[in-house]
Kinemage of the C-alpha trace (Angstrom):
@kinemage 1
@onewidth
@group {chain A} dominant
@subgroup {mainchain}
@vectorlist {calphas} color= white
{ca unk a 1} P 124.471 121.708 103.898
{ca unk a 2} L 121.092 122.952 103.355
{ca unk a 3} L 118.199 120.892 101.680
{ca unk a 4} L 115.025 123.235 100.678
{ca unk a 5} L 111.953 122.279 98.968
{ca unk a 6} L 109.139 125.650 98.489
{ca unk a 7} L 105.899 124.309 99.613
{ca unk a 8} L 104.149 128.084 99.551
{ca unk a 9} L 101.901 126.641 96.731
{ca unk a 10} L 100.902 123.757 94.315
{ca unk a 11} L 103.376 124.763 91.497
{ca unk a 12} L 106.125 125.133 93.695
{ca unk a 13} L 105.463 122.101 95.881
{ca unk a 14} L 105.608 120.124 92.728
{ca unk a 15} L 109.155 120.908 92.093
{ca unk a 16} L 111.870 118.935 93.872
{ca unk a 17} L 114.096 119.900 96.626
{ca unk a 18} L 117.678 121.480 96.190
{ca unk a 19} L 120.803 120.960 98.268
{ca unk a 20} L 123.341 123.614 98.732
{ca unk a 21} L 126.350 123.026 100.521
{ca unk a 22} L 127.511 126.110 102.049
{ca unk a 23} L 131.184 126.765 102.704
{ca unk a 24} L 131.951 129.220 105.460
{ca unk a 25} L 135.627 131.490 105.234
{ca unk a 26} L 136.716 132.705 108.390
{ca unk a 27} L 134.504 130.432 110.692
{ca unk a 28} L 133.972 130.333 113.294
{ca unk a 29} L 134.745 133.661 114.409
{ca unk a 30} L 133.752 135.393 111.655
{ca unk a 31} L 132.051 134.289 108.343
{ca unk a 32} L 133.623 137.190 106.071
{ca unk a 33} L 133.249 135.287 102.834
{ca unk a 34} L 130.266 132.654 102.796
{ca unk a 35} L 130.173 130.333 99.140
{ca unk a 36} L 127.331 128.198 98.365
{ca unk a 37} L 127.739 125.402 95.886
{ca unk a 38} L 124.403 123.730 94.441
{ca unk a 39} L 124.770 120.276 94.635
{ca unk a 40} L 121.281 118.683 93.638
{ca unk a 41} L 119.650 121.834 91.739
{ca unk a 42} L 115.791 121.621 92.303
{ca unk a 43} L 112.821 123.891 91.803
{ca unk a 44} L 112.409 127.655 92.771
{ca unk a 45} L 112.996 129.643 96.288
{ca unk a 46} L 116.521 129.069 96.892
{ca unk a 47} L 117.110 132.391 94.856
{ca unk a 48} L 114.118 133.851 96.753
{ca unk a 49} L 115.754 133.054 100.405
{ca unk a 50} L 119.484 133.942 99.095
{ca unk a 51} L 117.882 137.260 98.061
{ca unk a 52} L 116.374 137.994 101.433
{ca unk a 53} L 119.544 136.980 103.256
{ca unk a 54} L 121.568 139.122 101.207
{ca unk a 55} L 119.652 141.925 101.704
{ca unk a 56} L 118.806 140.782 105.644
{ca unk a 57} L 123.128 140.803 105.656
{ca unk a 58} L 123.583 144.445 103.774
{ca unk a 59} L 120.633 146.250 105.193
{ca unk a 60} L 119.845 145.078 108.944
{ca unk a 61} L 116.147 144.193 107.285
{ca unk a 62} L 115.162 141.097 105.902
{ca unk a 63} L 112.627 142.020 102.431
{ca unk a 64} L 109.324 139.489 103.946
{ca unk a 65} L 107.856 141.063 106.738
């Protein structure tokens, strides 16, 4: 479970946090299928993170430097 609250700025900061609950397939070994269920939908920068991490997983390079 994940709990994430965007702090980069006074909008965002505003906003309150988000809980994901992330369910792993294949775990330990080998997370082949990972599922992420929102359980207390907040403000903005999950979808910024999950978008990194997705293209961190298919690339090798995460998108912030």
């Amino acid at each position: 479970m994940t709990t994430f609250r965007m702090l980069m700025d006074p909008g965002t900061a505003a906003e309150p946090a988000s809980r994901i609950t992330h369910e792993l397939e294949g775990s330990p070994k080998l997370a082949a299928v990972v599922t992420g269920t929102v359980d207390c939908p907040g403000g903005g920068g999950h979808a910024w993170v999950l978008s990194d991490l997705e293209s961190l997983l298919e690339t090798g390079a995460p998108l912030a430097g």
